[in-house]
C-alpha positions in Angstrom: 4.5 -26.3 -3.9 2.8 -25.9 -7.2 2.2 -21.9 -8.8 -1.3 -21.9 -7.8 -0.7 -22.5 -4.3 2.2 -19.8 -3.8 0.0 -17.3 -5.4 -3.2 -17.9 -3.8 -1.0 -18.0 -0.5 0.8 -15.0 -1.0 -2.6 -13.1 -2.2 -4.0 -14.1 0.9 -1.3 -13.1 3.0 -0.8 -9.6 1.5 -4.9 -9.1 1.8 -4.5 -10.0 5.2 -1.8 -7.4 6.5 -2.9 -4.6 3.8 -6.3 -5.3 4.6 -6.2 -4.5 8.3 -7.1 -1.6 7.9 -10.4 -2.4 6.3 -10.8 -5.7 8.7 -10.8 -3.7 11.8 -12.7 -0.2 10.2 -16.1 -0.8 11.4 -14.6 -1.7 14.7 -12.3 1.2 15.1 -14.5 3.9 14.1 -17.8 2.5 16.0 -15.5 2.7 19.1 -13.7 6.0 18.1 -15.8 7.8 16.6 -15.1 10.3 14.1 -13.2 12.6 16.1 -10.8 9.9 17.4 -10.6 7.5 14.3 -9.7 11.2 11.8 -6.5 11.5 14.5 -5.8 8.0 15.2 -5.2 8.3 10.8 -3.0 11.2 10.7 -0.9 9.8 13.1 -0.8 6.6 10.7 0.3 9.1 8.3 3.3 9.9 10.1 4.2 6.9 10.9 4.6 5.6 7.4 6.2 8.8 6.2 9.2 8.0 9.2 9.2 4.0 7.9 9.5 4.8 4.4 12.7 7.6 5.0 14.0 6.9 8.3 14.9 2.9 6.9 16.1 4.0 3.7 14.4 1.5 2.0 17.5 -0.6 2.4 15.8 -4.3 1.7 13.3 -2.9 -1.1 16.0 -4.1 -3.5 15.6 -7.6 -2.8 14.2 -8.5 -6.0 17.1 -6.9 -7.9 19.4 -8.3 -5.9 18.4 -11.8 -6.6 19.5 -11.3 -9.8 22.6 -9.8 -9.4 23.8 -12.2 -6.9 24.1 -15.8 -6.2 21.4 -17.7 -4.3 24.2 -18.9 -1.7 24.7 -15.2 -0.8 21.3 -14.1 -0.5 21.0 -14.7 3.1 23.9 -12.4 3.6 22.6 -9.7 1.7 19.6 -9.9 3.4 21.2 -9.2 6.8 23.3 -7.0 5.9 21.0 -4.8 4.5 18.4 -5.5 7.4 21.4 -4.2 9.6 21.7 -0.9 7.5 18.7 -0.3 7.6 18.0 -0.4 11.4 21.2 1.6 12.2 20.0 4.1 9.9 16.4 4.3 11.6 17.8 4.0 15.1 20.2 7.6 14.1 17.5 9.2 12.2 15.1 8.3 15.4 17.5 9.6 17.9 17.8 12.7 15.7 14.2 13.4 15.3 13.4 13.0 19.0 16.0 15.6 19.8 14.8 18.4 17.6 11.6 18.1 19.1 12.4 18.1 22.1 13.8 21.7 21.6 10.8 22.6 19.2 8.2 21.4 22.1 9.5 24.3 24.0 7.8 26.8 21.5 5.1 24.4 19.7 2.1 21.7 21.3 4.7 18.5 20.4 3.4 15.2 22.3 6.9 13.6 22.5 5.5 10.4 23.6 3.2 9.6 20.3 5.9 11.0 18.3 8.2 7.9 20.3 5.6 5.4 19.9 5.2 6.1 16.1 9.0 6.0 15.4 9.0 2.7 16.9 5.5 1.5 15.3 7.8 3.0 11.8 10.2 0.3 12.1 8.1 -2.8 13.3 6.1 -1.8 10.0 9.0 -1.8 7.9 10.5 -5.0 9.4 7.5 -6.7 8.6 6.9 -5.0 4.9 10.7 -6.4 4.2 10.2 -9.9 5.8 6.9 -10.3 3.6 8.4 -9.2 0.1 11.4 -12.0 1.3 8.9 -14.8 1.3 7.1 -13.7 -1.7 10.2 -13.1 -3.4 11.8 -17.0 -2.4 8.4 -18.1 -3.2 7.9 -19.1 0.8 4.0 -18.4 0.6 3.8 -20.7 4.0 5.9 -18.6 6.1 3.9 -15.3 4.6 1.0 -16.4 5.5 1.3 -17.1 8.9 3.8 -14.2 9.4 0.5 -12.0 8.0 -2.2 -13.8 9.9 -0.1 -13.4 13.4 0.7 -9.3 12.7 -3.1 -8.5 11.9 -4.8 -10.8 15.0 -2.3 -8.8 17.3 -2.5 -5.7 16.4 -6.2 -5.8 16.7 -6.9 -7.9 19.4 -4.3 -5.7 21.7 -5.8 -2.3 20.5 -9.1 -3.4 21.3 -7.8 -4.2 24.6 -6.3 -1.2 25.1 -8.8 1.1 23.9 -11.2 -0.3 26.5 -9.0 0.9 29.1 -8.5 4.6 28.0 -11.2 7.1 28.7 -13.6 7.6 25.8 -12.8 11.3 25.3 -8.6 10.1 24.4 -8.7 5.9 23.5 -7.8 6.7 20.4 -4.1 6.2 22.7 -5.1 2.3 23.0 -5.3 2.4 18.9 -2.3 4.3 19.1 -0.2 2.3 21.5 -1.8 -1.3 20.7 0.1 -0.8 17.2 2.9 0.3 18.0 3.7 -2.4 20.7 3.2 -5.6 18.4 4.8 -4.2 15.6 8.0 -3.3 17.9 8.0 -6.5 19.4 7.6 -8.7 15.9 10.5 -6.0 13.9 12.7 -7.3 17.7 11.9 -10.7 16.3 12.5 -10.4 12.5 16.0 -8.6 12.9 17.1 -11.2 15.5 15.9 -13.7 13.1 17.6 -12.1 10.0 20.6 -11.6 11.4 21.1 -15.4 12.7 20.5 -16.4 9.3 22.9 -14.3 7.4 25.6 -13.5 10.6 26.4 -10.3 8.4 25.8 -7.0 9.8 28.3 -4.7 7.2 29.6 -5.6 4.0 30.7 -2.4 1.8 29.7 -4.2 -1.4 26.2 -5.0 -0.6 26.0 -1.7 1.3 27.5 0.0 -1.7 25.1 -1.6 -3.9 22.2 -0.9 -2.3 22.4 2.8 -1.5 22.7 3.9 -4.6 19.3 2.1 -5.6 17.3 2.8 -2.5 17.9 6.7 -1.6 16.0 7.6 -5.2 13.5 4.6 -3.5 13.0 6.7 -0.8 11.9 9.8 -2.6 9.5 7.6 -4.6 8.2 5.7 -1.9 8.1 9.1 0.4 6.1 10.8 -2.3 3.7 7.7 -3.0 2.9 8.5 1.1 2.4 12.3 0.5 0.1 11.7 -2.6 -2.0 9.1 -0.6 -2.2 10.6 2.1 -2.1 14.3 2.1 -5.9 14.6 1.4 -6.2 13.7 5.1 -3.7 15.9 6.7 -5.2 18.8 4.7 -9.2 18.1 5.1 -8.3 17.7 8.5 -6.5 21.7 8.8 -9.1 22.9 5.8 -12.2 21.4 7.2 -12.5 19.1 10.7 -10.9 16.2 12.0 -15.0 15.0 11.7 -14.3 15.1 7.7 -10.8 13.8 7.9 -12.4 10.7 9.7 -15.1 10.5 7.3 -12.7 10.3 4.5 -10.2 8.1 6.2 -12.6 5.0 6.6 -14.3 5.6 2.8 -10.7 5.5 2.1 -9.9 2.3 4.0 -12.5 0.8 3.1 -11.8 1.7 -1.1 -8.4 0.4 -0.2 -9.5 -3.1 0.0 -9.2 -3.2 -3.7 -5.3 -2.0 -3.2 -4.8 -4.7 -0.5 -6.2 -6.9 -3.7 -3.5 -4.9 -6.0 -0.7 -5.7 -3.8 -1.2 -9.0 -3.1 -1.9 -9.5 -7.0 1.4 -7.4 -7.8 3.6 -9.2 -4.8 2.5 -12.8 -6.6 2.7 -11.7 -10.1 6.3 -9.5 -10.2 8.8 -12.5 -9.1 7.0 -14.5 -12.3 7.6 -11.7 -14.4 10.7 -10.6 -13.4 11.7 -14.4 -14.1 9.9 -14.3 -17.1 12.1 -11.2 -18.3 15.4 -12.4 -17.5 14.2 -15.5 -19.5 13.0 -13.7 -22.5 9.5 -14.9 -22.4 7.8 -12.2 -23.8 5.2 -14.7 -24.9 4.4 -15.6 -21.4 4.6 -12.1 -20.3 1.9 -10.7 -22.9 -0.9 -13.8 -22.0 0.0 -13.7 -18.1 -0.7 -9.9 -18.4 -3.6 -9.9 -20.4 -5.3 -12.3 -17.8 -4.0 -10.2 -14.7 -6.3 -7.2 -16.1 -9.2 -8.9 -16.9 -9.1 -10.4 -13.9 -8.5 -6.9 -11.8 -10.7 -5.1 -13.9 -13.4 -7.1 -13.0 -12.9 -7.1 -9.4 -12.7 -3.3 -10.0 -16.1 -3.1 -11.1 -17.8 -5.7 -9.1 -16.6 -3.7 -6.1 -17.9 -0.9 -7.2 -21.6 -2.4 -7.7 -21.8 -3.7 -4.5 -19.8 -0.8 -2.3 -22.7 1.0 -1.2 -24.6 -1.5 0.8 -21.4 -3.2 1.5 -20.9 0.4 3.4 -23.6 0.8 5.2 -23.2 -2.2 7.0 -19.6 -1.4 7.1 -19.9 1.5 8.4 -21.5 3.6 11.2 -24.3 6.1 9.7 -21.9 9.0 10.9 -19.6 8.1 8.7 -21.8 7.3 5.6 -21.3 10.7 4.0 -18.4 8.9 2.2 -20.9 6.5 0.4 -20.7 8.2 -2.7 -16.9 8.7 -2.7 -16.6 4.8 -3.3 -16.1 4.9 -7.1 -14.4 7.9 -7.3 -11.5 6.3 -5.0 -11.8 3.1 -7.1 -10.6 5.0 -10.3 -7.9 6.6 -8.5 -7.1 2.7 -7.4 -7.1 1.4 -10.7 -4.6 3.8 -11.6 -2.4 2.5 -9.1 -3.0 -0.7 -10.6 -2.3 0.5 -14.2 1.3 2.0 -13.0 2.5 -1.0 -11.4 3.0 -2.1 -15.0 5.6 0.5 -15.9 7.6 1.2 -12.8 7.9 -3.1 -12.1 9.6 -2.6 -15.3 12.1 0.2 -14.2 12.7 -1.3 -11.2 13.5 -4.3 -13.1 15.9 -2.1 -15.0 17.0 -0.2 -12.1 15.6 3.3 -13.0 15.0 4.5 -9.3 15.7 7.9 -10.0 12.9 7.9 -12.9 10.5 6.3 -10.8 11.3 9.0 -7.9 11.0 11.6 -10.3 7.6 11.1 -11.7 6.1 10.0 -8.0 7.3 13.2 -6.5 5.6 15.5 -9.5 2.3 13.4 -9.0 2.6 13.8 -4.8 3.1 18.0 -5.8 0.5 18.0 -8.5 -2.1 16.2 -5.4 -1.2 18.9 -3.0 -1.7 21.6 -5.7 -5.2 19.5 -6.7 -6.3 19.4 -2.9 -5.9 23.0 -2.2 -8.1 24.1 -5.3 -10.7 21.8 -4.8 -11.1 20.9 -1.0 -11.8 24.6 -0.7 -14.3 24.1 -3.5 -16.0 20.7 -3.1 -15.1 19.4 0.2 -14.3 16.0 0.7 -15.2 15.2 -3.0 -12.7 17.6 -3.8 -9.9 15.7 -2.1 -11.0 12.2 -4.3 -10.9 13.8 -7.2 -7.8 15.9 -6.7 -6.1 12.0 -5.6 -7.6 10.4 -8.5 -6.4 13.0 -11.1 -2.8 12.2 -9.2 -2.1 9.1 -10.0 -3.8 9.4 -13.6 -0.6 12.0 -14.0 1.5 9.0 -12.5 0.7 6.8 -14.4 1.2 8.7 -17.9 5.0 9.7 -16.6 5.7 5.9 -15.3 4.3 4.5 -19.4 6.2 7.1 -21.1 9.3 6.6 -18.7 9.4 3.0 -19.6 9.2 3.1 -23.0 12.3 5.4 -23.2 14.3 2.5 -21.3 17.2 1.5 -24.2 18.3 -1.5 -22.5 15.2 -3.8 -22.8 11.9 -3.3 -24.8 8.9 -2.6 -22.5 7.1 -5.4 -23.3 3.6 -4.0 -22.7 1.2 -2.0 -25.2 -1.4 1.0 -24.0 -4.2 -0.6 -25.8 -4.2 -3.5 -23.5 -4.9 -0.6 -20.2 -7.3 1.5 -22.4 -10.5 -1.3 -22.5 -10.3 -1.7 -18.8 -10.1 1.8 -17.7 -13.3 2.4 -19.7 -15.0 -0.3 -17.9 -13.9 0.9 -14.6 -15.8 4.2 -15.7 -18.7 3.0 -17.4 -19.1 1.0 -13.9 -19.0 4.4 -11.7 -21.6 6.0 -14.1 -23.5 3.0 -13.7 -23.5 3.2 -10.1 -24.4 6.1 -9.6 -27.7 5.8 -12.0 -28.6 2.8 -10.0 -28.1 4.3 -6.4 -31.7 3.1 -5.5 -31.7 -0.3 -7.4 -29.0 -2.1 -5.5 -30.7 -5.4 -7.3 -29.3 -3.8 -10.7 -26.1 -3.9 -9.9 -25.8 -7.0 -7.5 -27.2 -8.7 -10.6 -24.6 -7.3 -12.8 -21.8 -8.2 -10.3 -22.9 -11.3 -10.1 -22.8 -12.4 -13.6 -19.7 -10.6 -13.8 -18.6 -12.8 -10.7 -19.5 -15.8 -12.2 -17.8 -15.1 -15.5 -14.3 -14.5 -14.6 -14.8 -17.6 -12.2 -15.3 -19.7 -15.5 -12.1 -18.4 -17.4 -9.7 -18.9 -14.3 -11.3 -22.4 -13.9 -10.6 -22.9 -17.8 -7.3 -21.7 -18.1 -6.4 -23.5 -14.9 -4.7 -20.3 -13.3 -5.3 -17.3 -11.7 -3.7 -15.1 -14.0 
């Protein structure tokens, strides 16, 4: 299978399961309304807080473990690992469930969404792992229908569902619609895994592993609380009616991280090989097209977000027009610090990368508290945006105090971009009443990186 077909099969597969949430938006929140589709999200919340701690993050190292160990023992790794990971859920589970059973004595605890998240938690990580496996072995076939399957089921069952729950509470068939295919694919995956590798311990990949992962956690753990903890705190702050607001401008701004990940899940097993090859050459053009290429998708988003919106969206919910570009800065920032931690990771620097996530994910809550109770739902954009602006300026600096191998990327190739992106939000917002302004500009812009892919005969 030639490079351009893996990578516009694993782009389309990552858009596809990232992008759920923006697929099924309009339908969720015409059917929910705000009140239901703002708790149906927090409870999203949680349940990728317990997937990213209670699995330990046990298969995240499955890039770095291709190049530490043979290909004939991949398999292996990859079950045994698999295994860790689910015995480490299943106890963490277990533990949780018990605590509150004692704490629902004194507090309003629904034991049974708490149950159906934990279990929703470790479908979703089963099927995160499987998907970085076939990107990683460059098995963009098996992504994409792996992708395609998760998303058409977990939609089609919680519209279903939600039809058969009283409107005052359906946000339960969201709820339970999820969290039934997810369990029933992870059942799949592990049983899958397993028969591949037939390992379920071995103390040197186990040994290996922990070490790397547990500083994972804490990265991955803070990357949730600085995403996500607008929403928890609009929600306590202001209404679950703004918290639902917020969560489907947010979901819809996210399409251009679904974009990001499925860029970053294509373009980090080239660079990675790239790097243990000592093609710096190919690393410096490769990356140089991936921005351009992002940047203008940044932008072109931006131009066309607000009618895109309002036929996106119901008009309840169009309060969060105007919070379009502000999210897309705070996603191109994302973008921007995938450079320098693909390079730690690369290098094995968890504990850096955990490090400068967490003071981002403190530095968000801190922003939040200041200017929700100032500006309101702009406040909690801005306060995110400013987040991972900090992120990212730890992450560059962090990478270029790595001795072993020279970062092989240069802050004036971020800096044109990022001006761009901003130049584009103050364009927007000048041009509110003129969508034909900047259709016409996204259009050209459209056509122009549509010429240079088509010249250079690649994507990036």
């Amino acid at each position: 299978m030639s490079r351009n077909r893996i990578t516009v099969l694993n782009i389309s597969s990552t858009i596809i399961l990232q992008g759920l949430a923006f697929v099924s938006g309009p339908i969720f929140s015409n059917v929910l309304g705000t009140n239901n589709y703002g708790i149906a999200a927090v409870y999203l919340t949680w349940v990728q807080l317990a997937s990213t701690i209670f699995s330990l993050q046990a298969v995240g190292m499955l890039a770095v473990a291709r190049v530490n160990y043979p290909v004939e023992d991949q398999e292996k790794y990859q079950s045994s690992v698999f295994s860790l990971a689910t015995i480490a859920y299943l106890a963490f589970s277990l533990f949780t469930i018990s605590i509150l059973l004692i704490a629902s004595k004194w507090f309003d605890i629904n034991i049974y969404m708490v149950c159906l998240g934990l279990a929703q938690g470790w479908g979703l990580y089963c099927v995160t792992a499987m998907n970085g496996k076939f990107s990683y072995e460059f098995k963009a076939g098996r992504n994409f229908v792996l992708s395609v399957s998760t998303s058409a089921l977990t939609i089609g069952v919680s519209i279903i569902l939600i039809n058969l729950f009283p409107k005052q509470s359906n946000y339960w068939g969201r709820i339970i619609g999820q969290s039934s295919v997810y369990t029933v694919i992870g059942i799949i995956l592990l049983i899958y895994i397993i028969s591949k590798g037939k390992t379920i311990y071995n103390r040197d990949y186990w040994q290996f592993t922990l070490p790397l992962t547990i500083p994972t956690i804490f990265h991955l753990l803070a990357y949730i609380v600085l995403n996500q903890s607008d929403k928890v705190m609009l929600q306590k702050i202001v209404s679950n009616s703004s918290a639902g607001i917020y969560a489907l401008a947010c979901a819809f701004s996210n399409l251009l991280i679904s974009i990001y990940y499925a860029f970053n899940n294509s373009w980090v097993p080239y660079y990675y090989e790239y790097t243990r090859l000592d093609k710096i050459d190919k690393i410096k053009k490769h990356s140089n097209n991936y921005i351009e290429l992002f940047t203008v998708l940044t932008v072109g988003f931006i131009f066309l977000s607000r009618e895109v919106f309002h036929f996106y969206a119901q008009e309840s919910f169009w309060g969060g027009t105007d919070l379009i570009p502000l999210f897309c800065i705070g996603n191109y920032f994302v973008f921007l610090y995938s450079f320098p931690v693909n390079f730690e990771f690369y290098n094995k620097k968890t504990k850096m990368i955990a490090v400068g996530t967490s003071l981002a994910a403190l530095a968000n809550i801190v922003f939040n508290y200041v200017l929700i109770n100032i500006l309101g739902i702009s406040g909690a954009v801005i306060a995110t945006a400013l987040s991972h602006g900090l992120q990212f300026g730890f992450h560059l600096i962090s990478a270029r105090r790595i001795k072993e191998i020279d970062y092989p990327f240069e802050i004036k190739q971020f800096i044109p971009g990022f001006v761009f992106v901003c130049l584009a939000c103050g364009v927007y917002y000048c041009t509110k009443d003129y969508w034909y302004v900047r259709w016409g500009i996204g259009a050209v812009l459209g056509v122009y990186i549509i010429i240079k892919i088509l010249k250079r005969k690649e994507i990036f």
